[in-house]
C-alpha positions as CSV (number, residue, x, y, z in Angstrom):
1,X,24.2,-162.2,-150.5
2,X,20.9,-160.4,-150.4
3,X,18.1,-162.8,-151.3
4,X,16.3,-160.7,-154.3
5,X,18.9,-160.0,-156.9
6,X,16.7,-158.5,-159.8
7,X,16.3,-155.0,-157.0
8,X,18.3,-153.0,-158.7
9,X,19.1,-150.7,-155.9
10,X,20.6,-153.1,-153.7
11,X,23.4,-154.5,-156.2
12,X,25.7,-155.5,-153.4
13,X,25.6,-155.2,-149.1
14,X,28.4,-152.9,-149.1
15,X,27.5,-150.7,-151.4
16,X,24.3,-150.2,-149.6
17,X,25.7,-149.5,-146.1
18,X,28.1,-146.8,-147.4
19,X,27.7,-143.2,-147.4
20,X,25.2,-142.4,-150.2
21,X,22.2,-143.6,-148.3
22,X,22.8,-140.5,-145.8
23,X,20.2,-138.7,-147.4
24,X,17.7,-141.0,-147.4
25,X,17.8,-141.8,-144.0
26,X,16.6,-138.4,-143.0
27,X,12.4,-138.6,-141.9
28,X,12.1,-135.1,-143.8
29,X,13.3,-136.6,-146.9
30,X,10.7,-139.9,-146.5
31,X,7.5,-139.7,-147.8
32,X,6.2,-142.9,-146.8
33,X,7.4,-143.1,-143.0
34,X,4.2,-142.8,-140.5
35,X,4.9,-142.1,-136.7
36,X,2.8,-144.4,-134.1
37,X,1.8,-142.2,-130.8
38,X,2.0,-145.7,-128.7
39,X,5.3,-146.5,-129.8
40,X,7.3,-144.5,-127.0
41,X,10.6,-142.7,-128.1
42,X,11.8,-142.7,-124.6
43,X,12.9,-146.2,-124.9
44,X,12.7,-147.0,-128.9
45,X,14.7,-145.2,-131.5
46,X,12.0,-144.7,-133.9
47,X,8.7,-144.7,-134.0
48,X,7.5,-144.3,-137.5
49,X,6.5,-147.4,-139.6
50,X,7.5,-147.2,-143.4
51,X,5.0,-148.3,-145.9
52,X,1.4,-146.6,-147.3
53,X,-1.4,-145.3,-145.5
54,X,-3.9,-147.9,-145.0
55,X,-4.6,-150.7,-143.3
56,X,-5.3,-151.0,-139.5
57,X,-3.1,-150.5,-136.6
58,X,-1.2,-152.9,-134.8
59,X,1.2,-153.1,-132.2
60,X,3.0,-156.3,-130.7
61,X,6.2,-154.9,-128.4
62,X,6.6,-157.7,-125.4
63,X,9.7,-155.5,-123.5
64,X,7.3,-155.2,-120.1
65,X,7.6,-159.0,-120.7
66,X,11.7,-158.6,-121.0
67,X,10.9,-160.8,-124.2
68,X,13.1,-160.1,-128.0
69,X,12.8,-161.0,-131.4
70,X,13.9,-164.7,-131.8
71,X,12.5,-165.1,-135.0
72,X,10.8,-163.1,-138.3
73,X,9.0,-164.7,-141.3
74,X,7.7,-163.0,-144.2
75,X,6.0,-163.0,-147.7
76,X,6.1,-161.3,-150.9
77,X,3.8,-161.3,-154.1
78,X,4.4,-158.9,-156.8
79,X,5.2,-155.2,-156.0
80,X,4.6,-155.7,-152.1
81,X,4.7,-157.7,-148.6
82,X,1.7,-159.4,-147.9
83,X,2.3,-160.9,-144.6
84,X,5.1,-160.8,-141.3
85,X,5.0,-163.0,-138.9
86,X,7.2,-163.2,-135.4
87,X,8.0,-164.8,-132.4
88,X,9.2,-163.4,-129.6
89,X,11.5,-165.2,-126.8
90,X,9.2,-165.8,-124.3
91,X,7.3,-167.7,-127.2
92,X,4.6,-165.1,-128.2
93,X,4.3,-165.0,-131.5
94,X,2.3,-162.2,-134.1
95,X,0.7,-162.3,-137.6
96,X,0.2,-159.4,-139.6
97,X,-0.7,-159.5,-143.5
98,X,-1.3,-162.8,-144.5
99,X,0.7,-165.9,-145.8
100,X,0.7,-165.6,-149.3
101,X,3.2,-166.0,-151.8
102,X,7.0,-166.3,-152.0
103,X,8.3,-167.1,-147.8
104,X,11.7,-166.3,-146.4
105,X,12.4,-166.6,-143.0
106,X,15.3,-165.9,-140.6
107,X,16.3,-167.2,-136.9
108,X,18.3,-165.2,-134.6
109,X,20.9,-167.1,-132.4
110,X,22.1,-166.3,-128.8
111,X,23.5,-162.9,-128.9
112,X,22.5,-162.0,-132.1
113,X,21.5,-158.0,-132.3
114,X,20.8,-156.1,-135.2
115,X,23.3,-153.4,-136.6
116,X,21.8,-152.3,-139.7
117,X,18.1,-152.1,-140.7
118,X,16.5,-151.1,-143.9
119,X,12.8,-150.7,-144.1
120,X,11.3,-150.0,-147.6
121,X,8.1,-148.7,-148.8
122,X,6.5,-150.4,-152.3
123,X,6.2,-148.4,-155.4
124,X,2.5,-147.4,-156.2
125,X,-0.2,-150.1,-157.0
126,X,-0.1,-148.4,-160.6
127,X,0.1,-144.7,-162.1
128,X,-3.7,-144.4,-161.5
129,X,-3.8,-146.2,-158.0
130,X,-1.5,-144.3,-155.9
131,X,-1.8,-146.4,-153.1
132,X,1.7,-148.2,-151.5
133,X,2.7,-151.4,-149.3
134,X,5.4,-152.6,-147.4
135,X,8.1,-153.3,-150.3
136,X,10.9,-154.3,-148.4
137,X,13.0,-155.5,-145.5
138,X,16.4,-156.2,-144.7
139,X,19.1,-156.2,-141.8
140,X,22.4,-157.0,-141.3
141,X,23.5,-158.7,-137.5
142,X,26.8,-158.5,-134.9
143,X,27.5,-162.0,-136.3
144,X,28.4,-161.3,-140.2
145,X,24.8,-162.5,-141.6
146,X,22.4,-161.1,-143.7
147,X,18.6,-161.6,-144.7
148,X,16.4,-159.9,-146.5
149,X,13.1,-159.4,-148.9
150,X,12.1,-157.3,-151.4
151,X,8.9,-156.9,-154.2
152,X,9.9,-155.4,-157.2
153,X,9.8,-151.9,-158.7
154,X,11.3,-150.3,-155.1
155,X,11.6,-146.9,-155.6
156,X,14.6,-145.1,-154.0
157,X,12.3,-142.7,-151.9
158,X,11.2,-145.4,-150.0
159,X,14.5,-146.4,-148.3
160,X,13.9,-146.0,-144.7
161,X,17.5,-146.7,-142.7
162,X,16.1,-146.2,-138.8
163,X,18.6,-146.1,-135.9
164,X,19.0,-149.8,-134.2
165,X,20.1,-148.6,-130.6
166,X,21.1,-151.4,-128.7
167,X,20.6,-153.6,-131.8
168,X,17.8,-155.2,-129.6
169,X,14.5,-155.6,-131.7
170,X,11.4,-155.5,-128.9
171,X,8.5,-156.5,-131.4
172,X,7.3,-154.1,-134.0
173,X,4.4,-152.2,-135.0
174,X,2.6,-150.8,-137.7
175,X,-0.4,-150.9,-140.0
176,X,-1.8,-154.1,-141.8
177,X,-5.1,-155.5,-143.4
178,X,-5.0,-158.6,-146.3
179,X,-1.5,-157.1,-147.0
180,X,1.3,-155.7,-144.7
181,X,0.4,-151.7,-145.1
182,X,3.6,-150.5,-143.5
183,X,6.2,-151.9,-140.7
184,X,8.5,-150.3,-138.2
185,X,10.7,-152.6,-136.0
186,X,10.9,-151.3,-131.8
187,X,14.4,-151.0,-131.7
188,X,15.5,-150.0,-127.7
189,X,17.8,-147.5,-127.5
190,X,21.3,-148.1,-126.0
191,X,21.2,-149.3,-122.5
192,X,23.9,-147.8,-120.2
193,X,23.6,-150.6,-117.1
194,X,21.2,-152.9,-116.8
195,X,20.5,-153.3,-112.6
196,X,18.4,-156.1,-110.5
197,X,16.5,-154.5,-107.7
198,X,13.8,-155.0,-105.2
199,X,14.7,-158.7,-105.1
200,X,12.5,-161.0,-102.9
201,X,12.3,-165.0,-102.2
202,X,8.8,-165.9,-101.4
203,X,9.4,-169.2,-100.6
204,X,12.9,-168.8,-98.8
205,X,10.5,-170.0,-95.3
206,X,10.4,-173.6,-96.7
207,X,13.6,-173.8,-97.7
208,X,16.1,-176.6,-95.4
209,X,19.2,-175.7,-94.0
210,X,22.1,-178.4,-93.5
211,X,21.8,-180.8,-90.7
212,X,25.1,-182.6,-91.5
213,X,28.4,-181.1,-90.7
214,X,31.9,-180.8,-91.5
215,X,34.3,-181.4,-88.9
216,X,37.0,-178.2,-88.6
217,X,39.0,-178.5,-86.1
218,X,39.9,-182.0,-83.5
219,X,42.4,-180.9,-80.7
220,X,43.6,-182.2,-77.5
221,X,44.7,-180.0,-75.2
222,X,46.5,-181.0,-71.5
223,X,46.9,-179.1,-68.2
224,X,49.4,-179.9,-65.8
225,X,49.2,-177.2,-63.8
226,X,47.2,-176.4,-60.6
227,X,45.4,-173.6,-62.3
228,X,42.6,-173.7,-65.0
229,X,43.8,-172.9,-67.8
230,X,42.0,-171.6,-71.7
231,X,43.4,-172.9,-74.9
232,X,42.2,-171.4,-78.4
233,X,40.8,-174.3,-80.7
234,X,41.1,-173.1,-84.4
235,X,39.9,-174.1,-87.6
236,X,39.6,-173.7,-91.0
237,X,37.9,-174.8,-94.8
238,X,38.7,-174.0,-98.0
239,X,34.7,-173.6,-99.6
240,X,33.2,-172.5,-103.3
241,X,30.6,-169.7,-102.9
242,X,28.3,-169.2,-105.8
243,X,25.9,-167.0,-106.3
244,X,23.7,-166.4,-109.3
245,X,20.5,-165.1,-110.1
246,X,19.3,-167.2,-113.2
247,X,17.3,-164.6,-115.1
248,X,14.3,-166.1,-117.4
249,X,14.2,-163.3,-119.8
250,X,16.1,-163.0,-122.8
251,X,16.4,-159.4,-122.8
252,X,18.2,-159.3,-119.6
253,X,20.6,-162.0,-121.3
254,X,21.9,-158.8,-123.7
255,X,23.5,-157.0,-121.0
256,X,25.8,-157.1,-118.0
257,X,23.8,-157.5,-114.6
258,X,24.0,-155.5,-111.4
259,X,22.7,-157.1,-108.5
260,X,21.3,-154.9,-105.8
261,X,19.7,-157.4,-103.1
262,X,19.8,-159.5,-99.8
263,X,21.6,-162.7,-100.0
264,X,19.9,-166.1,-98.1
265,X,21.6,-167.1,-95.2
266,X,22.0,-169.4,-92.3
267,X,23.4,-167.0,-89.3
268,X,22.7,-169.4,-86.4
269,X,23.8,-172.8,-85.4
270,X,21.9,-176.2,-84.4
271,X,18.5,-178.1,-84.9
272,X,16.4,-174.3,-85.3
273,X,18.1,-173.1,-87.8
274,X,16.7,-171.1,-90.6
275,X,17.4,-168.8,-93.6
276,X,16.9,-165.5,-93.4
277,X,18.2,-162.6,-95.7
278,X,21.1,-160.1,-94.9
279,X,21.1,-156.7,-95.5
280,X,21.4,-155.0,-99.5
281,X,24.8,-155.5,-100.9
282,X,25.6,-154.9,-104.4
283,X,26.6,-158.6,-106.3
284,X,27.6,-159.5,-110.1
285,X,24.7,-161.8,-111.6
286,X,26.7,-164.8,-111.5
287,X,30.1,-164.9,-109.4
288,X,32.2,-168.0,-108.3
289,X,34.9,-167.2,-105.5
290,X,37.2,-170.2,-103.3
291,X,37.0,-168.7,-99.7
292,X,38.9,-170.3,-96.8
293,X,36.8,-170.0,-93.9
294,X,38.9,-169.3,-90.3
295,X,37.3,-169.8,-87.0
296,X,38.7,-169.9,-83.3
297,X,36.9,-171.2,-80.2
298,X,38.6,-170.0,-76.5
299,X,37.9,-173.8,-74.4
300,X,38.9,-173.6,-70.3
301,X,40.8,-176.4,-69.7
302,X,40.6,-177.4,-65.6
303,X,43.3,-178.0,-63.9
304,X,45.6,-181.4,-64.1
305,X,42.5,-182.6,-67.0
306,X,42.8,-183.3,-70.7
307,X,40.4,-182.3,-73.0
308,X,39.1,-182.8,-76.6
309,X,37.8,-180.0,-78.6
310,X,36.0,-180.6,-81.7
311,X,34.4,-177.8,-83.8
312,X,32.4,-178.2,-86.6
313,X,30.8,-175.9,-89.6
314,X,27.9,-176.4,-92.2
315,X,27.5,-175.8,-95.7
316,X,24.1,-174.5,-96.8
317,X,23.1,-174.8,-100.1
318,X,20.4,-173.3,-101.3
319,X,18.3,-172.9,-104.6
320,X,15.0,-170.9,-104.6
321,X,13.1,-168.9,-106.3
322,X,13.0,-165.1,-106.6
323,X,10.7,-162.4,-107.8
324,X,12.5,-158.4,-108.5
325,X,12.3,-155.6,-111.0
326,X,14.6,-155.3,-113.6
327,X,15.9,-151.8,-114.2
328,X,17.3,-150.8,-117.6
329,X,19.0,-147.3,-117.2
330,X,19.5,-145.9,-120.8
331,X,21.8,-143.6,-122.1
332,X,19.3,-140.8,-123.0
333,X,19.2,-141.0,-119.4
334,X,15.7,-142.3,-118.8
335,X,15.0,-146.0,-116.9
336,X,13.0,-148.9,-117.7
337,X,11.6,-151.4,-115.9
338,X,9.8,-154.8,-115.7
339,X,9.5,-157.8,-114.1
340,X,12.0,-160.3,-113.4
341,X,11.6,-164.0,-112.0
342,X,13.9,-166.4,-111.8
343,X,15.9,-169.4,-109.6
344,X,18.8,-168.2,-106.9
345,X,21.8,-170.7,-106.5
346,X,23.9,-170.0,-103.8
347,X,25.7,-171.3,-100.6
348,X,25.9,-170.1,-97.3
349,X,29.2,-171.4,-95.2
350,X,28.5,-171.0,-91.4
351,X,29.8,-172.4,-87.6
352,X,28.4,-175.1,-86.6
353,X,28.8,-176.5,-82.8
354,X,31.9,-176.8,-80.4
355,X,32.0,-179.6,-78.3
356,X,34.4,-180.5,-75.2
357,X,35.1,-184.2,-73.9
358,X,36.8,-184.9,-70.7
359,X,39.9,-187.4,-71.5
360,X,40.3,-187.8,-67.7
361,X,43.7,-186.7,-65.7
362,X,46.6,-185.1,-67.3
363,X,49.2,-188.3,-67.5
364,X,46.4,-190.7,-67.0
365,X,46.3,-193.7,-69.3
């Protein structure tokens, strides 16, 4: 249920988010909408704050920090809003207006975008003092909840409806002074694939590689002729292979994760081994796969000898840290992009040493 009953414009949700607010969500119909140069349409659905015309300018959009809106408070007195305040999820946070009179707040969860957003401009201060505030907000989200608030006297041609995109509110911008002068919300527009590129481990150097290993394969092989002879020692493990790239921004949460990078390995065996990267593969963010590793060793067998053979493998895990850029490819066709940081979990399965030990004469004791 909306949170201001007395409004008489918004009687119930559904009634609002039907058809005969069409009109009014038209900018050539709005009065009281103001477009912000700074607030790029290439990326953001709107760039026009709804409110009056004073106040100084503000902007507070953390998407080059891949940071959302976690969390909005806000606070009414009379006929207008006199303060916002946000915080952002990578815990920046924004006053604008003060806080004065009546609060309401609202908390986003996990996975919480908006779907419907309604902006309102405040009637006029009186019939002699033309001059108009922020009036009203409210939005509706993917999970079935609702918050707004509203001053009284709203007029209907202050209904501002903007497009949400991607549901995904970057920070917002507008104009403020004692009062919140007017208020749009940077709403990115839909995002078509989201891809991690350009990834790097800076301290992949000091990272250790296994130095205990699995045993794989144990064989005894005999010769009883009067010829050398080569036998094939085999082996093999059943191993988990992660890989993820944790990602530390919450805007990169919102999407699904192409991975266009190296992965950490171990290619050689014994005491010098070190990590290195292989070549640019294409990965999900996060995959879990059960691999049985094969391997097969030729050993020469002399003649009238028996022999052991004994293989072995290592299992490398690894976790470290990683730098990239984050690409978000849009559907208007135009890309995005910031900077991504976060921890890579992984394991690297690899031979390890093949050893042959002399048993003495074939039928010996």
């Amino acid at each position: 249920m909306l949170l201001y009953k007395d409004v008489s414009f918004f009687i119930t949700v559904s009634e609002q988010l039907g058809n005969q607010f069409t009109a009014s969500t038209s900018k050539s119909n709005m009065p009281f909408v103001f477009p912000h140069s700074d607030v790029s349409t290439d990326y953001f659905t709107d760039n026009n704050a709804s409110g009056g015309e004073g106040g100084s300018s503000f902007t507070f959009i953390k998407i080059d920090k891949g940071a959302v809106l976690k969390k909005i408070k806000a606070w009414k007195d009379d006929w207008r809003i006199t303060g916002v305040e946000v915080w952002m999820t990578d815990d920046s946070s924004r006053l604008v207006g003060t806080r004065s009179g009546s609060l309401a707040e609202f908390s986003f969860q996990s996975g919480e975008n908006i779907t419907k957003l309604n902006i309102q401009a405040s009637g006029p201060y009186s019939s002699v003092a033309k001059r108009r505030r922020l009036g009203a907000i409210w939005f509706q989200t993917n999970k079935n909840r609702d918050w707004g608030i509203f001053s009284r006297n709203l007029p209907e041609d202050g209904r501002f409806w903007p497009e949400v995109g991607s549901g995904i509110c970057c920070g917002i911008f507008g104009n403020s002074g004692d009062d919140v002068d007017r208020l749009g919300f940077a709403m990115l527009r839909e995002v078509k694939r989201s891809i991690l590129t350009n990834v790097t481990y800076p301290n992949l150097a000091r990272e250790i590689v296994a130095t205990t290993p699995d045993t794989v394969a144990h064989q005894v092989f005999s010769n009883n002729t009067a010829i050398e002879q080569t036998f094939e020692l085999s082996g093999s493990k059943s191993v988990t292979i992660t890989r993820e790239w944790g990602l530390s921004t919450t805007l990169s949460y919102s999407h699904t994760v192409e991975v266009k990078a190296g992965i950490p390995e171990v290619a050689s065996a014994g005491s010098s081994s070190t990590w290195s990267v292989s070549g640019t593969a294409s990965f999900s963010q996060s995959s879990t796969t059960s691999e049985t590793k094969s391997w097969t060793w030729p050993l020469v067998c002399p003649p009238g000898r028996r022999i052991l053979g004994e293989a072995t493998m290592y299992a490398d895990n690894i976790d470290t840290e990683y730098e990239a850029d984050m690409e978000l490819h849009l559907v208007n066709g135009k890309v995005y992009r910031y900077k991504e940081k976060g921890s890579y979990n992984g394991l690297n399965a690899r031979t390890g040493n093949v050893t042959v030990t002399d048993l003495g004469p074939f039928g010996g004791k």
